[in-house]
N, C-alpha and C positions, 0 to 999 in steps of 0.2 A: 625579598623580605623573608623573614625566619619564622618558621612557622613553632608557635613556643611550647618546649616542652617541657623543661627541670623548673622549679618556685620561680627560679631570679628571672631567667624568659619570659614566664607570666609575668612578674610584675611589672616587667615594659610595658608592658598592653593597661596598665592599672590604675596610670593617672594621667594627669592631661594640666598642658602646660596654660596657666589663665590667664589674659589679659582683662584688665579694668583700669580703663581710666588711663595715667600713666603707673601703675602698678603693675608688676607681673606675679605671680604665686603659683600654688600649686594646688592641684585636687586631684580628687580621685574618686572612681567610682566605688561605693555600696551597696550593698543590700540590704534590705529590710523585710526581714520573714513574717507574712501574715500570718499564714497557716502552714499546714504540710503542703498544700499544691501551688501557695501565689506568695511572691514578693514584689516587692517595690524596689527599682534601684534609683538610687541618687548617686549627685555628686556633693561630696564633700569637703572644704577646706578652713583655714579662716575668719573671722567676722571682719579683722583688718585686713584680708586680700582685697575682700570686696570692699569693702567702704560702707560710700552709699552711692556705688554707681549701680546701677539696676541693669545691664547692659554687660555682658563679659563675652570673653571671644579666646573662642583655642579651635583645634585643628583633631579632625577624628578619624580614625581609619575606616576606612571600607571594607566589607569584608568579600569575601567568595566563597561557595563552595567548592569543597575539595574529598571525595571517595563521602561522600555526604556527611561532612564535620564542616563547621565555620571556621574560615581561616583568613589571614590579613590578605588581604589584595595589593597591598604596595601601591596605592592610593588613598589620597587622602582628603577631606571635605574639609574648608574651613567655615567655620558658623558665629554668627553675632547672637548670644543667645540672650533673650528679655525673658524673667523667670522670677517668682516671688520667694527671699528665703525664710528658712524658718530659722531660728535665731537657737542654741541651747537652752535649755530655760532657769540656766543658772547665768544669770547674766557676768559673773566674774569668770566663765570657761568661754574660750574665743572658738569655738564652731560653730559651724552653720550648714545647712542643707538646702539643696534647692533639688527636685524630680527631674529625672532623666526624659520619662516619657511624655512630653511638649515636646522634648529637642528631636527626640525620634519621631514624634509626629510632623515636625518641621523639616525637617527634610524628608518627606516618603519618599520612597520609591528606591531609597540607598540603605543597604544592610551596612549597619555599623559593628567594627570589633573591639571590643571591649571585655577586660578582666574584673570581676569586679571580688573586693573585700568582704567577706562576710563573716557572722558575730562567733560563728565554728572558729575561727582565728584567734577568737579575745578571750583569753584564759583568766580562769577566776584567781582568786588573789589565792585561797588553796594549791591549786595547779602552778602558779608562780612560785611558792615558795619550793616549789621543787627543782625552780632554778638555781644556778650561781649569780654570784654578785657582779662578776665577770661572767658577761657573754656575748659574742660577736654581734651585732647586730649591721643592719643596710639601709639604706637612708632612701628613698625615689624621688628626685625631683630635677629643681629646676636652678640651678645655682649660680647667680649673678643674669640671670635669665637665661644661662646658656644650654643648650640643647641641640642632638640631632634635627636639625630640619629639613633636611633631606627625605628623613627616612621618619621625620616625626616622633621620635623617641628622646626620654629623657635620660637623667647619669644618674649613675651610683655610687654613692660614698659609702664609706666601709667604715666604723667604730667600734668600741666599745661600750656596755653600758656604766656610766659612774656610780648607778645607786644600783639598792637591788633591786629588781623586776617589780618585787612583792610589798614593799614600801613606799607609800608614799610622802615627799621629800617634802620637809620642812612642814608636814602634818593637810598638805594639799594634795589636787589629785595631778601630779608632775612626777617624771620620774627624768634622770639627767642622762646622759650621755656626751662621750668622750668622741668627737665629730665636729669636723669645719664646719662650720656654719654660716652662711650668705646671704644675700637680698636675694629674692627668687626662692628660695628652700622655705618657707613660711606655708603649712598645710602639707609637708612631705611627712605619709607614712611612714613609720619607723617599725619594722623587721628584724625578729633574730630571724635566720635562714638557714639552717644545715643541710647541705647536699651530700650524700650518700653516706656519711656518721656525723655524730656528736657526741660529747663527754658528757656526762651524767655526774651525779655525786658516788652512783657507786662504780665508774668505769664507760667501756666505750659502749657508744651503741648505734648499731646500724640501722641504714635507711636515712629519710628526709623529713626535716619538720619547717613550719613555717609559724610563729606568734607575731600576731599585733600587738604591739605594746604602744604604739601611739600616734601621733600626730604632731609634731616639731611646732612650735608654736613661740619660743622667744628663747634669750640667753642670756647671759652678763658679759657687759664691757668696763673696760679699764680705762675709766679717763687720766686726765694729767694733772688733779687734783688728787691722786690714788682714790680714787672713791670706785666699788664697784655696784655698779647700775646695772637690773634684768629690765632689760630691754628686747620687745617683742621683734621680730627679722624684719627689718625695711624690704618696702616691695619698691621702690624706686627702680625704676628704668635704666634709669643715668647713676653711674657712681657718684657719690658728695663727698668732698674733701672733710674731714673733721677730727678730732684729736681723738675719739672712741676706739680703742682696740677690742676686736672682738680677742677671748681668750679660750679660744676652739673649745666651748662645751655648748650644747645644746637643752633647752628643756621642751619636751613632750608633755603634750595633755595624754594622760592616761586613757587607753582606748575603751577603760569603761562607761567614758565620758557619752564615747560613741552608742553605745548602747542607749543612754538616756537620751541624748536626741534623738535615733530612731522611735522611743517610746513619744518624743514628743510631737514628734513630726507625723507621726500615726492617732494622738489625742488630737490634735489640728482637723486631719480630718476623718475625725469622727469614728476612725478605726476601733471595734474592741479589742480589749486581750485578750488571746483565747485561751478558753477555757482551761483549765488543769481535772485533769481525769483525780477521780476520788475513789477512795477504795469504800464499800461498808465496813462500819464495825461490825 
């Protein structure tokens, strides 16, 4: 097993492949910063991966130590996890969270390895506008439910973004992109990714970056009435025959989204905000 070290290696370790029900989808783990010393992580994907099965089930690695770092073991535990979600609390955005630490309690005794998302990732709409309208981005999941199983790891798709970063599309909080998109990919992260340069608006620049920009969440198909219809990504199992062509773009819930579930998922329970230091006049 590869012990990870450049963005795109990490983000193998970042999500985890979900079954519910006969559905398959995607999640991934997060964080949520209480303070400077404690966070909470979750998993995150969907409202329609899960349904209303209460019940899901995916595969986690194990970890070991190695020169005293955490690292994968090339073993893997698979777990039926029973977990309550919290829902967005905008009920027209489709995420949900459900707390890591039951599942880590439910299995003691095995160190699990896990990458997880955090809010340092999700740049303000300021900070975006410093992108182009074109930028590469990387897709993590699970497409057509297919995946390493051997090795427990999922695929990467490689896009385009079609809107800009810093806008959101058709006055909502989506932004599009230019990426296949499948039954299984529903809850996959969405990543711009530079390893060792990127182009800027004034020229090149060196080094590595990594933005969250979202969470893949539905697309438009082309029926045989020309009509196009956005239609959220089937988590179906089994492929179904039907006249819908997908027309390779994808839409993302904007990962500022993600930020407001963690606030909600934190007023749940009973979390405060903390504090904001004040200066005297």
């Amino acid at each position: 097993m590869i012990e990870p070290k450049s963005p795109s290696e990490q983000l193998l370790f970042s999500t985890l492949r979900i079954e519910a029900g006969n559905s398959v989808g995607t999640g991934f783990f997060y964080s949520v910063k209480i303070d400077d010393k404690s966070e909470i992580p979750l998993i995150i994907t969907n409202k329609h991966v899960v349904g209303d099965n209460k019940v899901i089930s995916f595969s986690l690695h194990e970890a070991k130590l190695k020169d005293n770092q955490s690292v994968p073991a090339g073993k893997f535990v698979k777990v039926n996890y029973k977990s309550q979600w919290v829902n967005h609390p905008n009920t027209d955005i489709d995420l949900c969270a459900t707390p890591l630490q039951p599942l880590i309690n439910q299995i003691s005794g095995k160190s699990i390895y896990y990458i997880k998302l955090t809010e340092d990732l999700i740049w303000s709409n300021d900070k975006l506008d410093e992108l182009s309208a074109v930028e590469d981005v990387l897709m993590i999941g699970y497409p057509i439910g297919l995946w390493d199983h051997v090795n427990n790891l999922p695929l990467i798709r490689r896009g385009i973004t079609s809107t800009h970063p810093a806008i959101d599309f058709q006055g909502k909080s989506y932004g599009v992109i230019d990426i296949a998109v499948f039954p299984g990919s529903s809850g996959s992260p969405v990543l711009v990714v530079n390893e060792g340069s990127y182009g800027t608006r004034t020229g090149l620049s060196l080094g590595s970056r990594v933005i969250f920009l979202g969470v893949l969440q539905s697309g438009p198909v082309y029926n045989t009435e020309g009509e196009i219809v956005i239609k959220t990504i089937p988590t179906a199992k089994h492929a179904l025959a039907n006249t819908k062509v997908m027309v390779n773009l994808g839409y993302h819930i904007k990962s500022k989204e993600i930020i407001e579930l963690g606030a909600e998922f934190k007023r749940q329970l009973n979390i405060p905000e903390p504090k904001q230091d004040t200066k005297p006049e």
